[in-house]
Biopython code that builds the backbone (N, CA, C, O; Angstrom):
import numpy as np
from Bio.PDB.StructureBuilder import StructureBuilder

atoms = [
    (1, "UNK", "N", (132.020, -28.663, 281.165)),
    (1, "UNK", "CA", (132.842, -28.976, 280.018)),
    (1, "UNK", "C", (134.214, -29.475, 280.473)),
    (1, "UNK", "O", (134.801, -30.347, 279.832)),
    (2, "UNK", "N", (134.737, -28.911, 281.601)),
    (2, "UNK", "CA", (135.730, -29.128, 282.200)),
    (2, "UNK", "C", (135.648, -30.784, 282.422)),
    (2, "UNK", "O", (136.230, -31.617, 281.728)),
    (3, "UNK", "N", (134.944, -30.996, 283.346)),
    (3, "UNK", "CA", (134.737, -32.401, 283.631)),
    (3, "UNK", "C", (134.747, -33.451, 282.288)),
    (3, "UNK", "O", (135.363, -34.515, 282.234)),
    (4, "UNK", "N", (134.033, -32.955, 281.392)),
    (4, "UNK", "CA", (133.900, -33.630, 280.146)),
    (4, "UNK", "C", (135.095, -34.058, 279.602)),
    (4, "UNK", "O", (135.299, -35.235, 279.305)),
    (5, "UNK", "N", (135.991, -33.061, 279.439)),
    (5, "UNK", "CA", (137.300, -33.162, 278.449)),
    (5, "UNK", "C", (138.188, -33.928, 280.045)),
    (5, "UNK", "O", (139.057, -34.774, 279.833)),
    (6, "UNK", "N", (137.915, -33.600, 281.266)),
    (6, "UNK", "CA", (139.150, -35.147, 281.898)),
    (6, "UNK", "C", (138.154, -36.056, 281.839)),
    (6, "UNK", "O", (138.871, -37.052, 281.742)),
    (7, "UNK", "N", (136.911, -36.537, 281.821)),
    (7, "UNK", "CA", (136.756, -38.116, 281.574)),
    (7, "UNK", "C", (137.091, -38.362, 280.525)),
    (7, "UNK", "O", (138.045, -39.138, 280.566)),
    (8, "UNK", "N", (136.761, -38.065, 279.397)),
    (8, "UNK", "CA", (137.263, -38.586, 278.166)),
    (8, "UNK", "C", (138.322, -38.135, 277.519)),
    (8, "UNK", "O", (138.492, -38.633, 276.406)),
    (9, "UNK", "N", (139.209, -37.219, 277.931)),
    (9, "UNK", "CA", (139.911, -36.807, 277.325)),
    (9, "UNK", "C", (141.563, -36.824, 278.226)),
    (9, "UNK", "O", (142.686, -37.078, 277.791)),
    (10, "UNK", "N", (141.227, -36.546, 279.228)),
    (10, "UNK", "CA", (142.232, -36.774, 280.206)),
    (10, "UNK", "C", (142.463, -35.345, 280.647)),
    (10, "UNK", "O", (142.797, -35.103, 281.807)),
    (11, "UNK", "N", (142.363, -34.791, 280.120)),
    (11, "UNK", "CA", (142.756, -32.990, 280.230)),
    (11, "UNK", "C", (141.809, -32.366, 281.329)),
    (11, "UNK", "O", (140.597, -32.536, 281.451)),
    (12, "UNK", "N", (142.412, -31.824, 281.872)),
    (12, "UNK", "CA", (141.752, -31.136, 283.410)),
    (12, "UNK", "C", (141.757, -29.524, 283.284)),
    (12, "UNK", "O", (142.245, -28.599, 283.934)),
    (13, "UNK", "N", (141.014, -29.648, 282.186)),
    (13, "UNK", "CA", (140.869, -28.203, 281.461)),
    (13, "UNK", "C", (140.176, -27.629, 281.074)),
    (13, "UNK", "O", (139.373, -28.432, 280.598)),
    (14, "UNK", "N", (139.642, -26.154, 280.796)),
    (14, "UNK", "CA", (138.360, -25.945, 280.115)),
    (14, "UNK", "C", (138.622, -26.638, 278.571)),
    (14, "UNK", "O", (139.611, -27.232, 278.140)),
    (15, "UNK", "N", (137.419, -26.335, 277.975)),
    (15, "UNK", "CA", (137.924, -26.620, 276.059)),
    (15, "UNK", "C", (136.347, -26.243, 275.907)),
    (15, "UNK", "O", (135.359, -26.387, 276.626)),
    (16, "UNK", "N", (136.696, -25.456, 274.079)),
    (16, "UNK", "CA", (135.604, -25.008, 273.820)),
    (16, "UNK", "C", (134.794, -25.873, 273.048)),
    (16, "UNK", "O", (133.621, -25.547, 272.865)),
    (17, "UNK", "N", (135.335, -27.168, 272.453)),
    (17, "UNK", "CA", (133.952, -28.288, 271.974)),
    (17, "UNK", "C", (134.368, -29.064, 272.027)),
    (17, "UNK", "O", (135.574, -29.072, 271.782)),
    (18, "UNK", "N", (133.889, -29.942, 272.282)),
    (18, "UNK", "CA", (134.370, -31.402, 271.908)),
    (18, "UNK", "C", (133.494, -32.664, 271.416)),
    (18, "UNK", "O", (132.417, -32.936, 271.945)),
    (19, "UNK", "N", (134.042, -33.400, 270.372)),
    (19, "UNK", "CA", (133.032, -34.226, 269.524)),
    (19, "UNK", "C", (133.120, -35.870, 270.050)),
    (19, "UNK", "O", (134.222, -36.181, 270.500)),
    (20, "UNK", "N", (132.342, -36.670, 270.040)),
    (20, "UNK", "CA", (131.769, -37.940, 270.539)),
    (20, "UNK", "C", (131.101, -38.568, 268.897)),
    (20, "UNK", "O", (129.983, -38.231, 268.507)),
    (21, "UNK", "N", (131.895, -39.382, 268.201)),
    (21, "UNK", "CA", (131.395, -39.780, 267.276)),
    (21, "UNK", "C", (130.676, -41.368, 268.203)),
    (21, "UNK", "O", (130.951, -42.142, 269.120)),
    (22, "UNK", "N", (129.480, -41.050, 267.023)),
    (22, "UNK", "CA", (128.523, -42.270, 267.274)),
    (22, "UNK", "C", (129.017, -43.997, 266.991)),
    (22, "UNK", "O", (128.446, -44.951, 267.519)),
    (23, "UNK", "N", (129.995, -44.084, 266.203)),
    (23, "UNK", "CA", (130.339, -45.295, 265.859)),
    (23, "UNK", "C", (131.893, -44.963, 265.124)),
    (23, "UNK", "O", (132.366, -43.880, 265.470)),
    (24, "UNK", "N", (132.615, -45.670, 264.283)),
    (24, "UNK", "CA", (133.773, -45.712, 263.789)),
    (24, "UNK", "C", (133.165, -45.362, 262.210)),
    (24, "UNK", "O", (133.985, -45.647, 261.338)),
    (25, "UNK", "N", (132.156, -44.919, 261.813)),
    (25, "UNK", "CA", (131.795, -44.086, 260.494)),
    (25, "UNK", "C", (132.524, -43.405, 259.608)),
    (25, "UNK", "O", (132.377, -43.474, 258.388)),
    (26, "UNK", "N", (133.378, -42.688, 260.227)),
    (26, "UNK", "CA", (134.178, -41.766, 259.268)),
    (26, "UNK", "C", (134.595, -42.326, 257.884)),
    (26, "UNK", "O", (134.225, -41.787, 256.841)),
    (27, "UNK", "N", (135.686, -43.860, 257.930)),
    (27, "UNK", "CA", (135.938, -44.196, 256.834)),
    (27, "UNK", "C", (135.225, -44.332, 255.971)),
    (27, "UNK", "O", (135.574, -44.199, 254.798)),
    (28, "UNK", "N", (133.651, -44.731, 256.473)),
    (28, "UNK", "CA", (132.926, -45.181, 255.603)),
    (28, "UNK", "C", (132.063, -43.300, 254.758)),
    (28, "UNK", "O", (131.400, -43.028, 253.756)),
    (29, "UNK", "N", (132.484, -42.731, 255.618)),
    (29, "UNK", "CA", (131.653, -41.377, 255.344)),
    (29, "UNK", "C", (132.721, -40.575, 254.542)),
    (29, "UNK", "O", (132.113, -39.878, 253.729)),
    (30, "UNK", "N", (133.844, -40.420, 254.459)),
    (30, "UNK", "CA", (134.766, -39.806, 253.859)),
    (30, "UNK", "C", (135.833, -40.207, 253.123)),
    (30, "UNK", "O", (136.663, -40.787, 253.824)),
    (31, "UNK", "N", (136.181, -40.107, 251.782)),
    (31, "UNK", "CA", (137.510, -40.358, 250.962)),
    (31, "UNK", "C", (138.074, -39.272, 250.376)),
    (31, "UNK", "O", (137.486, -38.520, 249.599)),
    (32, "UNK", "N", (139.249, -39.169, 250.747)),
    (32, "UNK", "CA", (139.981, -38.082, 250.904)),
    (32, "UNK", "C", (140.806, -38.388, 249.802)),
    (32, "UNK", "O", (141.248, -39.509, 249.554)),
    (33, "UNK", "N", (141.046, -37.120, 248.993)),
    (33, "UNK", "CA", (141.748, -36.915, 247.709)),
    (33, "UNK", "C", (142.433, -35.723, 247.163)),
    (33, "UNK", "O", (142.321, -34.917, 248.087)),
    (34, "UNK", "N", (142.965, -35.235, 246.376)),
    (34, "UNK", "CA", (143.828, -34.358, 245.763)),
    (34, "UNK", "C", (142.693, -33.315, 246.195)),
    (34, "UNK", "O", (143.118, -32.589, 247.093)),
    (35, "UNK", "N", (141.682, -33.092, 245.909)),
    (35, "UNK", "CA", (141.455, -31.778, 246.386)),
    (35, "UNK", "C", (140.694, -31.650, 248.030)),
    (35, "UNK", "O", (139.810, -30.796, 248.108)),
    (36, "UNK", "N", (140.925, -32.247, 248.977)),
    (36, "UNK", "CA", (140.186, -32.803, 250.400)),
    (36, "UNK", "C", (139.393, -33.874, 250.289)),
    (36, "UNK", "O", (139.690, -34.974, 249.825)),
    (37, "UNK", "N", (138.366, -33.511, 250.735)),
    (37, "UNK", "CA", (137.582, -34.524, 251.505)),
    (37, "UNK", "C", (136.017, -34.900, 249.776)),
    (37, "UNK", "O", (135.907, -34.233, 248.748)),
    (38, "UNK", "N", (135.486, -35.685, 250.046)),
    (38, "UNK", "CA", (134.573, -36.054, 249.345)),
    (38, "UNK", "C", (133.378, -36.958, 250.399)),
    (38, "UNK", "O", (133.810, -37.978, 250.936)),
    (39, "UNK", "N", (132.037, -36.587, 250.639)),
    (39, "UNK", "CA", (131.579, -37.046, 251.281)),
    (39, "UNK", "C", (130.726, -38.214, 250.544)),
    (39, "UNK", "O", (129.854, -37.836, 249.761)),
    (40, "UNK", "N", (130.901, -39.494, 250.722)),
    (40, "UNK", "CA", (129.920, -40.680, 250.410)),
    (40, "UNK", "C", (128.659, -40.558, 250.541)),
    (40, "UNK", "O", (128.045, -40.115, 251.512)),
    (41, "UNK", "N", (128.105, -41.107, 249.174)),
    (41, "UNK", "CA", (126.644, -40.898, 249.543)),
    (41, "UNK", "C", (126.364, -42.259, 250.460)),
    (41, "UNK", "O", (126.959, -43.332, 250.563)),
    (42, "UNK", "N", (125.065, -41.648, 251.131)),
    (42, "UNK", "CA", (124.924, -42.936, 252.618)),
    (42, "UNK", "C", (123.875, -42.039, 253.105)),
    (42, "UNK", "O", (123.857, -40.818, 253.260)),
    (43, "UNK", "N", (122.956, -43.011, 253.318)),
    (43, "UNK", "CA", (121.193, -42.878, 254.318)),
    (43, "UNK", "C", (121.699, -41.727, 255.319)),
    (43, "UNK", "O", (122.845, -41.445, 255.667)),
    (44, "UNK", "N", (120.556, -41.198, 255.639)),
    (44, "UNK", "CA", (120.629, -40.128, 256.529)),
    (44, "UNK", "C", (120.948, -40.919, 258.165)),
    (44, "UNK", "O", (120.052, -41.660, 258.570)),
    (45, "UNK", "N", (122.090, -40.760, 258.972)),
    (45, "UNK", "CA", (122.128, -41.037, 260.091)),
    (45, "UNK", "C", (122.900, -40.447, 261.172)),
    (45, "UNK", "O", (123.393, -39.323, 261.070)),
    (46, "UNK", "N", (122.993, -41.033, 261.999)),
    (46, "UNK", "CA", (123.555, -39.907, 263.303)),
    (46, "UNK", "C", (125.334, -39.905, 263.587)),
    (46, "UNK", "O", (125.763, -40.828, 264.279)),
    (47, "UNK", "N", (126.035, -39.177, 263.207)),
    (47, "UNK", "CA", (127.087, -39.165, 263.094)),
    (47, "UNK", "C", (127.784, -38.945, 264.733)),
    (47, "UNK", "O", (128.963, -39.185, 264.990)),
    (48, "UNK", "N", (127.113, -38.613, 265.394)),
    (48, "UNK", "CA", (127.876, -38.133, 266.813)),
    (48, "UNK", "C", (126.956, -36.979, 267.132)),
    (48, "UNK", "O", (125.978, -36.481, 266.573)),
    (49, "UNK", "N", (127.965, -36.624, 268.778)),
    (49, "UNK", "CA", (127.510, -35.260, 269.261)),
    (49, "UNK", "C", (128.552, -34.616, 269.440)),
    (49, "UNK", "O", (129.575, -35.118, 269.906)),
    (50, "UNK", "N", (128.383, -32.895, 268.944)),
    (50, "UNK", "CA", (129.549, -32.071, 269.703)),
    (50, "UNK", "C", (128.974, -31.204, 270.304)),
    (50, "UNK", "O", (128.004, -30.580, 269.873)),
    (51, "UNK", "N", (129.736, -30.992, 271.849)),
    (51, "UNK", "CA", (129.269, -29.877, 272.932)),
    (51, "UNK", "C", (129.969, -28.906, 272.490)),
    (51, "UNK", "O", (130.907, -28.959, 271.694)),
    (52, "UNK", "N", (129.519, -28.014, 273.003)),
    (52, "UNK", "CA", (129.921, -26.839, 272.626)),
    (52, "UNK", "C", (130.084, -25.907, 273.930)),
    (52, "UNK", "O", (129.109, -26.113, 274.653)),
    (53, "UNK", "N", (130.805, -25.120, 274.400)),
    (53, "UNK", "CA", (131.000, -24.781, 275.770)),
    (53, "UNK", "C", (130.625, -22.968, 275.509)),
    (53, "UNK", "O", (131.446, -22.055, 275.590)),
    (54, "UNK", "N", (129.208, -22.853, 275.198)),
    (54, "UNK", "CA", (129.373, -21.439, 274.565)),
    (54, "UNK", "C", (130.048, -20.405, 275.280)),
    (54, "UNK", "O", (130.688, -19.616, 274.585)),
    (55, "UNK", "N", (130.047, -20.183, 276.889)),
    (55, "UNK", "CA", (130.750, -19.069, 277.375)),
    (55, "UNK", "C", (131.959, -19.201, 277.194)),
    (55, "UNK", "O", (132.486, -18.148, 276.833)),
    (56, "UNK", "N", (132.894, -20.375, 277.325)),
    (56, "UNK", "CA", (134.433, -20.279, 276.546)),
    (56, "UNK", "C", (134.187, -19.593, 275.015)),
    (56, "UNK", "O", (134.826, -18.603, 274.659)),
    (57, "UNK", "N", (133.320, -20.157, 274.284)),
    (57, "UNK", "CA", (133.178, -19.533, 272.911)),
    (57, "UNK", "C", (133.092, -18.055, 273.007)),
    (57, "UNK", "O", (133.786, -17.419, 272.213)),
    (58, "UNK", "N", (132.311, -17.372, 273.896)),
    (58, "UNK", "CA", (132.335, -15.561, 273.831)),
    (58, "UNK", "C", (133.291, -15.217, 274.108)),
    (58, "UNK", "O", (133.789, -14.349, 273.392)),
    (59, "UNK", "N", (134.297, -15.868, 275.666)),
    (59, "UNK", "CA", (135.282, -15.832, 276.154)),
    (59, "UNK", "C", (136.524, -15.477, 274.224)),
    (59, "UNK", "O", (136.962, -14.379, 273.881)),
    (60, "UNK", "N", (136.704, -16.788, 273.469)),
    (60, "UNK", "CA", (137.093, -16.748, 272.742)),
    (60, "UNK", "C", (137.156, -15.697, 271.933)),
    (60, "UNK", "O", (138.150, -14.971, 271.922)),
    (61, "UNK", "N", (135.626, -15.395, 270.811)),
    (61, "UNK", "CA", (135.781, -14.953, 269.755)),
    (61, "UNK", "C", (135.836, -13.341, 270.478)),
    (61, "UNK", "O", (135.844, -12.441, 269.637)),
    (62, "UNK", "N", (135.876, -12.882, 271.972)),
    (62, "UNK", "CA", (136.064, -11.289, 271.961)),
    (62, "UNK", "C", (138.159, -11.392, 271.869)),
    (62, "UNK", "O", (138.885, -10.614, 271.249)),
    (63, "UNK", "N", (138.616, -12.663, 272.750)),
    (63, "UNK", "CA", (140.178, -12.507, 272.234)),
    (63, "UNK", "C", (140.464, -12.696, 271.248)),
    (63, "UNK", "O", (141.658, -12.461, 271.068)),
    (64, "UNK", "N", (139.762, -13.159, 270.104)),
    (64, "UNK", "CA", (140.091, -13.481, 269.241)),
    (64, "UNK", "C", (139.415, -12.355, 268.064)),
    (64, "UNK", "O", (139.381, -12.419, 266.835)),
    (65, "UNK", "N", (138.950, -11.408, 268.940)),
    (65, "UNK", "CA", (138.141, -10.524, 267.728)),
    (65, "UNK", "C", (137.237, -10.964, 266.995)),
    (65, "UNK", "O", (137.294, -10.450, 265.878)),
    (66, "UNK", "N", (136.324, -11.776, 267.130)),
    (66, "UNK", "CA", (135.044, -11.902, 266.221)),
    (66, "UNK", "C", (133.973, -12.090, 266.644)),
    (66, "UNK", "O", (133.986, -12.000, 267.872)),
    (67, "UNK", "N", (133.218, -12.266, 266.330)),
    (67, "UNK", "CA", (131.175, -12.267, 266.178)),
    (67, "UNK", "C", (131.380, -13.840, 267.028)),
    (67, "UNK", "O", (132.091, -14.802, 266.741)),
    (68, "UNK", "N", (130.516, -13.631, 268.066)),
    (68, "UNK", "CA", (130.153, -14.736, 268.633)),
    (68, "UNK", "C", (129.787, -15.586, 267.499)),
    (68, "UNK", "O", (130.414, -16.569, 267.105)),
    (69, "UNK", "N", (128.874, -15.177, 267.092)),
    (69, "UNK", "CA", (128.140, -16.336, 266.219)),
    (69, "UNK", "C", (129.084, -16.890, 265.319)),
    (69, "UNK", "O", (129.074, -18.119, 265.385)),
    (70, "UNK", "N", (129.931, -16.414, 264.468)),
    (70, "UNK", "CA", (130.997, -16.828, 263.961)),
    (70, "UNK", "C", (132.014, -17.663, 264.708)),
    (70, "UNK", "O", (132.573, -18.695, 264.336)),
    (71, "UNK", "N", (132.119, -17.070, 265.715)),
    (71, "UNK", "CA", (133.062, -18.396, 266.489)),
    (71, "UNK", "C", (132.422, -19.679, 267.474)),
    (71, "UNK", "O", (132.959, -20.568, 268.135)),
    (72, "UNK", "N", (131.042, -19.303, 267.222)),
    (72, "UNK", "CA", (130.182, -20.551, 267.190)),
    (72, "UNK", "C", (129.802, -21.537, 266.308)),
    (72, "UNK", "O", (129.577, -22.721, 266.554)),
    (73, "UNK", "N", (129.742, -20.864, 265.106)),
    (73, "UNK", "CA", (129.656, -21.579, 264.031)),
    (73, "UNK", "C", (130.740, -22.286, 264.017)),
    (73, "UNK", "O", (130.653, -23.481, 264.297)),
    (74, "UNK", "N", (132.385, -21.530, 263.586)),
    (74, "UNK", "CA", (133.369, -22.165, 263.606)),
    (74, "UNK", "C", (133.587, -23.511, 264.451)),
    (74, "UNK", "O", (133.906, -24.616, 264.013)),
    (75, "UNK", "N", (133.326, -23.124, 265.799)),
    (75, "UNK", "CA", (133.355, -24.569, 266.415)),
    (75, "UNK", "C", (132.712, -25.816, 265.970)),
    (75, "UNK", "O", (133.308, -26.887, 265.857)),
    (76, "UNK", "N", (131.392, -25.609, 265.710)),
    (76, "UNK", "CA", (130.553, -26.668, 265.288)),
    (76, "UNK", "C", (131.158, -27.368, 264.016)),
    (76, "UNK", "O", (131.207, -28.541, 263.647)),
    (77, "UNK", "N", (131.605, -26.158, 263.489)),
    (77, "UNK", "CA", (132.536, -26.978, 262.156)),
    (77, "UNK", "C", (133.508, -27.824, 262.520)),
    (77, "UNK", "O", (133.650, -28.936, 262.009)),
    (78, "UNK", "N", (134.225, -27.360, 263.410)),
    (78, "UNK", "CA", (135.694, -28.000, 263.914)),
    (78, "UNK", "C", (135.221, -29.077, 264.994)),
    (78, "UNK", "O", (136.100, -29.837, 265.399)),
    (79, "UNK", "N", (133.886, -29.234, 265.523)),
    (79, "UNK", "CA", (133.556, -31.071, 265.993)),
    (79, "UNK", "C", (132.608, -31.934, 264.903)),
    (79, "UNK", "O", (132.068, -33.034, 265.021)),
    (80, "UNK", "N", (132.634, -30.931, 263.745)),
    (80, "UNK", "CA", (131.966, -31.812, 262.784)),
    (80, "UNK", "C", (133.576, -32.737, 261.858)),
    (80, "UNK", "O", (133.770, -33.879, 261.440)),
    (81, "UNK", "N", (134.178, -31.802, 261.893)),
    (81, "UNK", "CA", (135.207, -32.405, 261.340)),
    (81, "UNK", "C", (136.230, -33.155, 261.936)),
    (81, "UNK", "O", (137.253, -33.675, 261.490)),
    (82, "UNK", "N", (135.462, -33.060, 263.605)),
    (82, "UNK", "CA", (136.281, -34.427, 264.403)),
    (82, "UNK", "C", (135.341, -35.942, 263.890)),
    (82, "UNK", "O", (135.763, -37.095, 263.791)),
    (83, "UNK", "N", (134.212, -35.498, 263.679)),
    (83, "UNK", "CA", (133.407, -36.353, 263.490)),
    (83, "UNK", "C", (133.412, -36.963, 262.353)),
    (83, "UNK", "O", (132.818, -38.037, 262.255)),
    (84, "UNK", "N", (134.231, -36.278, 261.024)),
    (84, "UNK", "CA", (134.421, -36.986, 259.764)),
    (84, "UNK", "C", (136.126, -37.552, 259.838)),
    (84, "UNK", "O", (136.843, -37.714, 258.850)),
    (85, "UNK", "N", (136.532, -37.794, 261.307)),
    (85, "UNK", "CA", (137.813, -38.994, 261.467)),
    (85, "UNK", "C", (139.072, -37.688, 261.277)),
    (85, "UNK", "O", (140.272, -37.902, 261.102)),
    (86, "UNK", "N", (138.418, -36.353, 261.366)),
    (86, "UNK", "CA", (140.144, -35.630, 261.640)),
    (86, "UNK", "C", (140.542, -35.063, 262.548)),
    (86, "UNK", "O", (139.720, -34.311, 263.074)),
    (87, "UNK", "N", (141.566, -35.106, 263.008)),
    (87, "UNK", "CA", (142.146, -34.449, 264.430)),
    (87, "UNK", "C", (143.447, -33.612, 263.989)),
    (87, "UNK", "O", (143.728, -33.201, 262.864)),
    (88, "UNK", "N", (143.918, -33.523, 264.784)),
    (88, "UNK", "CA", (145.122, -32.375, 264.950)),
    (88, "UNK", "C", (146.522, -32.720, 265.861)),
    (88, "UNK", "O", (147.287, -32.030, 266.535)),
    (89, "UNK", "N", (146.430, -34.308, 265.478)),
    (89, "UNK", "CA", (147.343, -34.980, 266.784)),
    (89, "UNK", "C", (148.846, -34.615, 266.163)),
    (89, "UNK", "O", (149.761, -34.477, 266.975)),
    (90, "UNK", "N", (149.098, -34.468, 264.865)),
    (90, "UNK", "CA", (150.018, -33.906, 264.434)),
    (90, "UNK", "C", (149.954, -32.852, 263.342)),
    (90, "UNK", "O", (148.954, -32.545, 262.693)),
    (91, "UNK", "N", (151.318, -32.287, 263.230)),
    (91, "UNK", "CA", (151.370, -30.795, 262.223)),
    (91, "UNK", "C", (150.527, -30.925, 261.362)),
    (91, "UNK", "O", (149.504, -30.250, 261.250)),
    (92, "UNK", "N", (150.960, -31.999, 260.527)),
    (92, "UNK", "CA", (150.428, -32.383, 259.148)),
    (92, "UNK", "C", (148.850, -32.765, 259.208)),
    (92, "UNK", "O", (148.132, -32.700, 258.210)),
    (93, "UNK", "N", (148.477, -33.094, 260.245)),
    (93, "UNK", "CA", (147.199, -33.182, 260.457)),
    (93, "UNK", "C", (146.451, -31.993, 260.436)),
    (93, "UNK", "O", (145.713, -31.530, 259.567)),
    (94, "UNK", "N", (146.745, -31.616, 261.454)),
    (94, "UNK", "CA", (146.346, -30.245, 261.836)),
    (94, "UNK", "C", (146.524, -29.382, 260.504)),
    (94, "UNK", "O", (145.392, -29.013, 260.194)),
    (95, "UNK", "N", (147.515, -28.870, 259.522)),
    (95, "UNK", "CA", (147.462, -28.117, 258.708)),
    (95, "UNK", "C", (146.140, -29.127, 257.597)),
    (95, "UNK", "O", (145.182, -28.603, 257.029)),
    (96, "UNK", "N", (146.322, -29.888, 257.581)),
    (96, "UNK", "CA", (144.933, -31.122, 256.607)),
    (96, "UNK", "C", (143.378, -30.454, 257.154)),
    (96, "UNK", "O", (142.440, -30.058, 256.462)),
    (97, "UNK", "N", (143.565, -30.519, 259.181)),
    (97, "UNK", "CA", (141.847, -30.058, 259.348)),
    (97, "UNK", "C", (141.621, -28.883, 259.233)),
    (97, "UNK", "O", (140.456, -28.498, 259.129)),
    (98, "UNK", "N", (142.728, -27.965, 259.220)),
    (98, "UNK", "CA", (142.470, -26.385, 259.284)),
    (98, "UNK", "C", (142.211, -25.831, 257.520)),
    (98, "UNK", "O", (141.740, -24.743, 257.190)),
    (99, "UNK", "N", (142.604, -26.770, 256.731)),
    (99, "UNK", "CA", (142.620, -26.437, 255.704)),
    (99, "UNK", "C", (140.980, -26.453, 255.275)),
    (99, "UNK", "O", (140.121, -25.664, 254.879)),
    (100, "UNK", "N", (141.136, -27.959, 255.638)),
    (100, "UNK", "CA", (139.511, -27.903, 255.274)),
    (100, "UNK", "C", (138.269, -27.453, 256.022)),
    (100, "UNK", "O", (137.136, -27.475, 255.542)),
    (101, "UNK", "N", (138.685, -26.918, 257.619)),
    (101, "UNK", "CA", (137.794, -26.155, 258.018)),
    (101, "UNK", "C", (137.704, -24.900, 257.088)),
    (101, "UNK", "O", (136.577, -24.494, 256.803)),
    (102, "UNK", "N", (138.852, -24.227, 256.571)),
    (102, "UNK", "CA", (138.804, -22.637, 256.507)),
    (102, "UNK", "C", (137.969, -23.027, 255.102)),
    (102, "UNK", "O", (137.029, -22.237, 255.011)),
    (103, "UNK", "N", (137.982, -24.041, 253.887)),
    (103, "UNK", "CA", (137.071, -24.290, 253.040)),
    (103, "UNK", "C", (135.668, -23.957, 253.706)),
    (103, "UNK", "O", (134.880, -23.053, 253.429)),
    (104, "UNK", "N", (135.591, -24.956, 254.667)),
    (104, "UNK", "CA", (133.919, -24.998, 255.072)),
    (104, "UNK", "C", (133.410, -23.744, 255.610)),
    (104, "UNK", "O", (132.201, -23.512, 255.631)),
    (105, "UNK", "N", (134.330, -22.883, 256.069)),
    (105, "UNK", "CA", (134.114, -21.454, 256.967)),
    (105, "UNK", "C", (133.473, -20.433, 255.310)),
    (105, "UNK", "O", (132.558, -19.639, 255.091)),
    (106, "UNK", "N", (134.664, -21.106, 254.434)),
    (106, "UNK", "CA", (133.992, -20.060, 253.260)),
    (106, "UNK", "C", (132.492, -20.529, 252.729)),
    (106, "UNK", "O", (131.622, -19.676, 252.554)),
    (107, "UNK", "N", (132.306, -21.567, 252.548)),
    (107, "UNK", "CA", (131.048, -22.010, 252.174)),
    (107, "UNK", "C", (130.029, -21.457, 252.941)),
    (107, "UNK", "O", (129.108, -20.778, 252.487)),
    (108, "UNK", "N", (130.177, -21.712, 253.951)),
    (108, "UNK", "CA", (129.289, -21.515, 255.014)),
    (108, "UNK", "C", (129.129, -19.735, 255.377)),
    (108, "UNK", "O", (128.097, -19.365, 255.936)),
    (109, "UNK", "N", (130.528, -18.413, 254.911)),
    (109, "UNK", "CA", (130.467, -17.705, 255.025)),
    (109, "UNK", "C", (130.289, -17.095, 256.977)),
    (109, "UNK", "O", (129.590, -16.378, 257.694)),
    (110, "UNK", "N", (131.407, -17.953, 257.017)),
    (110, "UNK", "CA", (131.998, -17.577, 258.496)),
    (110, "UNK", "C", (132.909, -16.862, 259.041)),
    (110, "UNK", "O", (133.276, -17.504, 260.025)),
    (111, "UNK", "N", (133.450, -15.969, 258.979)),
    (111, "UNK", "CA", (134.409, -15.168, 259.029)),
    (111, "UNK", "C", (134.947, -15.093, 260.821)),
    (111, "UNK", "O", (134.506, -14.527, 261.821)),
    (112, "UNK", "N", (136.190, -16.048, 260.511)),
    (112, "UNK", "CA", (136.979, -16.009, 261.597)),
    (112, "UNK", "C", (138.494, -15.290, 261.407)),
    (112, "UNK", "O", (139.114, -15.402, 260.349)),
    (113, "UNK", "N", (139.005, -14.548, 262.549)),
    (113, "UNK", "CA", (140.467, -14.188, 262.121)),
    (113, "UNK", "C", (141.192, -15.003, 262.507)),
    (113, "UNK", "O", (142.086, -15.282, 261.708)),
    (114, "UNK", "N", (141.198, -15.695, 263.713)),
    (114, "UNK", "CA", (141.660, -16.335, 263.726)),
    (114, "UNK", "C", (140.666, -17.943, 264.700)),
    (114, "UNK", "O", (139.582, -17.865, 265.278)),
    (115, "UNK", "N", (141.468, -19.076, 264.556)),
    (115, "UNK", "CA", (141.073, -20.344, 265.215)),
    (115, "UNK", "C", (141.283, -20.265, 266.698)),
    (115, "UNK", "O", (142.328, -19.901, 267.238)),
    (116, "UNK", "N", (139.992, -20.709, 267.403)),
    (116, "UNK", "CA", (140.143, -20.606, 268.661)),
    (116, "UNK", "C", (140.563, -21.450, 269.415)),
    (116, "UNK", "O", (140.768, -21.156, 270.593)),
    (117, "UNK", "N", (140.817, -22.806, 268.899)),
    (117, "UNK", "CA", (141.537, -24.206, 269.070)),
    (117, "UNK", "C", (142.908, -23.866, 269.183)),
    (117, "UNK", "O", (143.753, -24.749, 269.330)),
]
sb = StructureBuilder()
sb.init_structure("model")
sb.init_model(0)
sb.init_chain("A")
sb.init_seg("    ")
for serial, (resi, resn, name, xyz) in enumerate(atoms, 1):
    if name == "N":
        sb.init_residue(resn, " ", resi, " ")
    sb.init_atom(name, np.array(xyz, "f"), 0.0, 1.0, " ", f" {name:<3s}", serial, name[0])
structure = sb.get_structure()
């Protein structure tokens, strides 16, 4: 994973996921409005891949106090939502993807205390 995040990422670091969208999709997959995100209807297709680095993830959710599986899940959420065009390159961003992760965490009934990102 290490290796992963400095080729593409530049960072010479561990990291616990990281997402590879398949094409420039997002715009076409998401319009964002007063209450978040709205997903376009559109044919079933392949949006990307996200790795997932599970032993950073156990590593994580025991500092972070939670259920592996929960802070597995969580991740997958948080490279799905790299994959619908959001990042965290700034505040305002970042408070935009966390918002709508912690939506999807409730849907999904994921219980994190805190983000391991």
């Amino acid at each position: 994973m290490r290796s992963l995040n400095r080729k593409y990422r530049g960072e010479d670091r561990a990291t616990d996921v990281l997402a590879f969208p398949a094409d420039d999709i997002a715009p076409f997959l998401v319009s964002r409005g007063p209450l978040g995100i709205c997903l376009a209807p559109h044919p079933p297709l392949v949006m990307g891949d996200v790795v997932i680095d599970y032993r950073q993830v156990e590593r994580q959710a025991r500092a972070n106090g939670n259920e592996v599986a929960h802070e597995l899940a969580a991740m997958l959420v948080h490279g799905v939502t790299h994959l619908l065009g959001f990042d965290h390159g700034t505040a305002q961003a970042e408070a935009d993807m966390i918002a709508l992760e912690r939506r999807m965490h409730e849907l999904l009934r994921i219980e994190v205390s805190q983000f391991g990102h």
